[in-house]
C-alpha positions in Angstrom: 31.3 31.4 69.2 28.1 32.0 70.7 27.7 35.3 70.0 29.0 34.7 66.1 26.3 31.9 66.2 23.5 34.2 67.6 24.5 36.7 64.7 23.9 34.5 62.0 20.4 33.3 63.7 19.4 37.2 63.2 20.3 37.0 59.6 18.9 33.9 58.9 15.4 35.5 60.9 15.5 38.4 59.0 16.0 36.2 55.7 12.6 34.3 56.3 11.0 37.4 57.3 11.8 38.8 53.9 10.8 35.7 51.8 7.6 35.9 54.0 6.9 39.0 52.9 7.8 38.3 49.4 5.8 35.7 48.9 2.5 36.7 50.6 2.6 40.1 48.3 3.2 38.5 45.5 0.8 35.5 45.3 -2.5 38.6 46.8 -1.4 40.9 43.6 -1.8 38.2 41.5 -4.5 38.4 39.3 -7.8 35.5 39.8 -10.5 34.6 42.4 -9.0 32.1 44.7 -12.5 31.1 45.5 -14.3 30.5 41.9 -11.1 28.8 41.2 -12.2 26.2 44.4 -15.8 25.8 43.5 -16.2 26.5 39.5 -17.5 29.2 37.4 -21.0 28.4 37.6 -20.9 28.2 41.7 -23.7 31.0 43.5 -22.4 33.9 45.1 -23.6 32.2 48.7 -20.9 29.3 48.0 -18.6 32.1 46.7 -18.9 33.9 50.0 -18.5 30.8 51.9 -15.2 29.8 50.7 -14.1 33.3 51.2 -14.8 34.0 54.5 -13.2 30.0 55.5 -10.2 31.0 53.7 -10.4 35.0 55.4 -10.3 36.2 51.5 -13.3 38.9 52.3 -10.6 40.9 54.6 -8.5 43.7 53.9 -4.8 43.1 52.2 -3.2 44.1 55.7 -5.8 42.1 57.8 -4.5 39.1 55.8 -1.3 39.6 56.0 -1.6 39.8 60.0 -3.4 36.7 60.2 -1.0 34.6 57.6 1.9 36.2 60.1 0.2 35.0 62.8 -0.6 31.2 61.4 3.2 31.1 60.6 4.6 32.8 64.0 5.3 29.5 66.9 3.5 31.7 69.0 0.2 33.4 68.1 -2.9 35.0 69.4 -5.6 32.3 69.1 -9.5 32.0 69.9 -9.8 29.8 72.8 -12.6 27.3 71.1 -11.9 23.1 70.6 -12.5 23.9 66.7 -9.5 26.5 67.0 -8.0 24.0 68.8 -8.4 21.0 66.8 -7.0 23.1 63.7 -4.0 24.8 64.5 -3.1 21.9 67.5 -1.8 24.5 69.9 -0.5 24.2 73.8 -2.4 27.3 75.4 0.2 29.3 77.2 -1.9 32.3 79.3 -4.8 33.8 78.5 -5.4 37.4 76.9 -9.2 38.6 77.3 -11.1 36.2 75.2 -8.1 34.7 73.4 -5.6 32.9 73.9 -1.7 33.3 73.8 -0.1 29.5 72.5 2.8 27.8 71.1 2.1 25.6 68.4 4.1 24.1 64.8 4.0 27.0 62.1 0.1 26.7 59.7 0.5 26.7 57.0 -3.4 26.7 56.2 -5.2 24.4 53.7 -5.3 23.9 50.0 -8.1 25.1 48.1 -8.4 22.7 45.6 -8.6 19.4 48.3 -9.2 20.9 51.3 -6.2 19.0 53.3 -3.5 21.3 55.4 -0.6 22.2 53.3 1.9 20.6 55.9 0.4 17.2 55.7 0.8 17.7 51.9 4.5 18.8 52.1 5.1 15.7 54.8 3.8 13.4 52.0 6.3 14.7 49.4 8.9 16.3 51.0 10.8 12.5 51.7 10.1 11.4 47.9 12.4 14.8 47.1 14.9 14.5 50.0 15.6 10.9 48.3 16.1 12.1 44.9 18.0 15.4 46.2 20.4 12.6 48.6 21.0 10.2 45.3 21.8 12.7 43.2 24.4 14.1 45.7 26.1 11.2 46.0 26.1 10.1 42.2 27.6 13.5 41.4 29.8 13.6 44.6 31.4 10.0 43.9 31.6 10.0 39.6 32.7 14.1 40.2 35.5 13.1 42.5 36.7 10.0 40.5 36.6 12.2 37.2 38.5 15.2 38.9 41.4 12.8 40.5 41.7 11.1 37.0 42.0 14.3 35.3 44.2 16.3 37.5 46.7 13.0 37.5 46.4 12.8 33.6 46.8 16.5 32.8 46.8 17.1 29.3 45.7 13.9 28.0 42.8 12.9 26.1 41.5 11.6 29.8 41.8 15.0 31.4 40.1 16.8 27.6 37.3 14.5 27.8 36.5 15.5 31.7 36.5 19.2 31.1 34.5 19.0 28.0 32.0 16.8 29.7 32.0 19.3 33.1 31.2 22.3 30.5 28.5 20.4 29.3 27.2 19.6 32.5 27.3 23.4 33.5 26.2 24.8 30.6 22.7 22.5 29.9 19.9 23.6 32.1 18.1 20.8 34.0 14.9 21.3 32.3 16.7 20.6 28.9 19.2 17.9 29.8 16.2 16.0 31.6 14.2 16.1 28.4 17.1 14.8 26.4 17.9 12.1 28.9 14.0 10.7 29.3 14.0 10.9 25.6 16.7 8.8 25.0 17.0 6.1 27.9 13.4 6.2 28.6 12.5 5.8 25.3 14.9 5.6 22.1 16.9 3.1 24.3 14.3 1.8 26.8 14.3 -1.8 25.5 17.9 -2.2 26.5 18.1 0.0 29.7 14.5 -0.7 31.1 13.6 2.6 31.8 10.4 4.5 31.8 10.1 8.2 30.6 8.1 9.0 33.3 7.3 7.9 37.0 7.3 8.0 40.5 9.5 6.0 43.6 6.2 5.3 44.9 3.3 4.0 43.6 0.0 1.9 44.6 -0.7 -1.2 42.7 -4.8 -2.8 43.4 -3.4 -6.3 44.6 0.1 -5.3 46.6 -0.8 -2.1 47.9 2.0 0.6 48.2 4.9 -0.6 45.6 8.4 1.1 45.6 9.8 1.4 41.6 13.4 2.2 42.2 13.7 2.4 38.6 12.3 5.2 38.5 14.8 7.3 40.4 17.8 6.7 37.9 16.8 9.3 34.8 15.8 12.5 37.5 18.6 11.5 40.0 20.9 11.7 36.7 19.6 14.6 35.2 19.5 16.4 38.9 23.3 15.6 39.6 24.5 16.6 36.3 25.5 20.4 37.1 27.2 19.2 40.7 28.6 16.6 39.1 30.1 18.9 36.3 31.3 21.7 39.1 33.0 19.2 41.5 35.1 17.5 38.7 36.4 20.8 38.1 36.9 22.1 41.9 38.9 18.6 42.6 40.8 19.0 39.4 42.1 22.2 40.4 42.7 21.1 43.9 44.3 18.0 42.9 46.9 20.1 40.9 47.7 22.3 43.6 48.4 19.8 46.2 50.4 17.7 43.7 52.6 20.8 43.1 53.2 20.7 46.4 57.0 20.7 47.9 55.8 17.4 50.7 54.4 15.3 47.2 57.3 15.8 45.9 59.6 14.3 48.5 57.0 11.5 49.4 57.8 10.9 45.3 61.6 11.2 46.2 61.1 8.5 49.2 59.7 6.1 46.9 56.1 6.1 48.2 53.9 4.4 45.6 51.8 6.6 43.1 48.7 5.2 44.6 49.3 6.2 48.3 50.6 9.8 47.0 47.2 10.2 45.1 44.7 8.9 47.4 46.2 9.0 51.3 47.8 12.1 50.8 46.6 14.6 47.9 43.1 13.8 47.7 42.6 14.2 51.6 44.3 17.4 51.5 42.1 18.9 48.2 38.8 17.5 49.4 37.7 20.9 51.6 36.4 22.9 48.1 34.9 19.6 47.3 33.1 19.7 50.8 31.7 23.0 51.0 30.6 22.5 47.1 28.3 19.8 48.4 27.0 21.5 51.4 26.1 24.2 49.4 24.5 21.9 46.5 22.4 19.6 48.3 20.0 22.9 49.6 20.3 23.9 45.6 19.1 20.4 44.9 15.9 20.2 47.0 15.0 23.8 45.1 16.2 22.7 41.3 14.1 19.4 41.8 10.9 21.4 40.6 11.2 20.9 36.8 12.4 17.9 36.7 10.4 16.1 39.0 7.5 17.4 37.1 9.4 16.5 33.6 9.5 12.9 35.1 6.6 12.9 36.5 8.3 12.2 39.9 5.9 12.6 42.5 7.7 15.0 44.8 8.3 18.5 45.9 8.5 19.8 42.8 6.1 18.6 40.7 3.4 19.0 43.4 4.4 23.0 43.1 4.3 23.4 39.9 0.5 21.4 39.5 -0.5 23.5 42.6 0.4 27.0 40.4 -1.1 25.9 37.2 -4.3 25.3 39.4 -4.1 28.7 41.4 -3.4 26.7 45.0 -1.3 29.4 46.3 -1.1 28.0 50.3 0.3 25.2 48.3 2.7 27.1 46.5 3.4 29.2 49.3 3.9 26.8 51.9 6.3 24.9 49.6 8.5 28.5 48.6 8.8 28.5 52.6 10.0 25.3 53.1 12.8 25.7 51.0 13.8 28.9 51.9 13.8 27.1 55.6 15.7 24.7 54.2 18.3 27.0 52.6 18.6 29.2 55.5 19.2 26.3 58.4 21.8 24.5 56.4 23.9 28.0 55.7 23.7 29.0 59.4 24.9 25.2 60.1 28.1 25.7 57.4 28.8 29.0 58.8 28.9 27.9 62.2 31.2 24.8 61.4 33.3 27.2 59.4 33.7 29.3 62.4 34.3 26.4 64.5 36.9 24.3 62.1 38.8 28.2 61.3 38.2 30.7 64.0 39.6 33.6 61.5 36.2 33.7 60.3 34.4 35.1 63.0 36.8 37.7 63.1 35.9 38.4 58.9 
């Protein structure tokens, strides 16, 4: 086990070394001046230089890359100065000539539109996103399974039609469409009855009461967010469900007289819930990703929307530092499934 485990910790490394690489090459090819786009067209070429050499753009392509690997790497080769200090918040380890060699949380440097560090940014956000990517898990995970257990028990029937043309829907409309649609109509056509807004955030700051949580505001992007899970696990437990109900035990619980009730939800339903169960696991880390459009469509302060405003305004530590997080995010969680595969069926270390 622990060698299977240490095996998928070198994938998962050499995974976020790639994405590293990815992303640095591609946000330095890109075209723009990071630092006009921080101080204005009409700024002097002193300032210009300024913001440059603060941000290390007046270095080679491969000097840059070296230092952002060396603001991400735990353990880094640092100048032993308080202002050093102060910024990355390291724990000095030895000393190597004038520098220093210390362990310290990943940096993820500073925005260049405000100035703050990009991890204090992502720590303000990343909750708002975890919330809506959570609700939306479990609205898709509860109405999925209830529509997937009515449908497999009424096969055929107008019940089990309507649940298979609403799961194809689901599938087939991208989030960045249905979320338009669904604003549109509840947050607008039909606001007067549902008393929705078309637009804003779980959090918000009123003058008199200070920070004020809208809950409201989480129904129209946690709806249009667990549409597509919600589609896919109505179909994986209606396929389950008929399996185990073909079963030769359901049939002689049937022939014992057990109620319909106790056959469908103590015995079938337990035993078709593993697809349902590694859908979700798999989902939730696709959620925190497929949050960026329609955060920003709703105008959900998140994540997402925070990305997308920080690429329309060239913030590219912003971006970057948010592309990293999720990849993170995506990587942990699949090392966690495979390793609780592996310890649940022990076949699959041997795969």
């Amino acid at each position: 086990m622990l060698q299977y485990a240490f095996k998928k910790f070198i994938y998962g490394f050499a995974v976020m070394a790639g994405v590293i690489v990815v992303v640095f090459v591609l946000f330095n090819v890109l075209p723009g001046d990071p630092a006009r786009m921080t101080m204005g067209q009409r700024s002097d070429v002193q300032s210009l230089e300024a913001v440059r050499k603060e941000f290390g753009l007046d270095r080679s392509k491969p000097e840059q890359f070296f230092l952002y690997l060396n603001d991400l790497s735990p353990i880094g080769l640092h100048d032993n100065n308080k202002e050093t200090k102060d910024k990355y918040r390291y724990i000095k380890l030895f000393p190597l000539g004038d520098d220093v060699v210390a362990f310290k949380w990943p940096y993820l440097r500073r925005s260049y539109q405000t100035k703050r560090d990009v991890t204090t940014i992502l720590t303000e956000t990343v909750p708002n996103t975890f919330i809506l990517a959570l609700t939306a898990m479990i609205f898709a995970t509860i109405i999925g399974v209830f529509l997937g257990v009515l449908s497999a028990v009424h096969k055929d029937s107008w019940i089990d039609k309507l649940a298979n043309a609403f799961a194809i829907l689901g599938i087939s409309a991208p989030s960045f469409f249905a979320g338009i649609i669904i604003a549109w109509l509840f947050g607008f056509v039909l606001s007067d009855y549902t008393g929705l807004n078309m637009s804003g955030s779980l959090y918000s700051y009123d003058p008199f009461e200070g920070e004020v949580t809208t809950w409201k505001n989480l129904w129209l992007p946690m709806l249009t967010l667990g549409l597509r899970p919600l589609a896919i696990i109505v179909q994986l437990t209606r396929s389950a469900m008929l399996d185990v109900l073909a079963q030769d035990y359901i049939r002689t619980a049937r022939a014992k007289g057990l109620g319909r009730n106790a056959i469908i939800y103590k015995h079938a339903l337990r035993n078709a819930l593993n697809p349902v169960i590694t859908a979700i696991s798999g989902w939730f880390a696709s959620l925190l990703a497929g949050s960026f459009f329609v955060e920003y469509i709703f105008g959900y302060n998140g994540l997402g929307r925070t990305t997308v405003s920080a690429l329309e305004m060239s913030d590219f530590p912003v971006v970057m530092g948010s592309i990293l997080f999720i990849a993170f995010v995506f990587v942990v969680i699949n090392i966690f499934v495979d390793i609780l595969y592996a310890f649940v069926d022990p076949r699959v270390k041997l795969a």
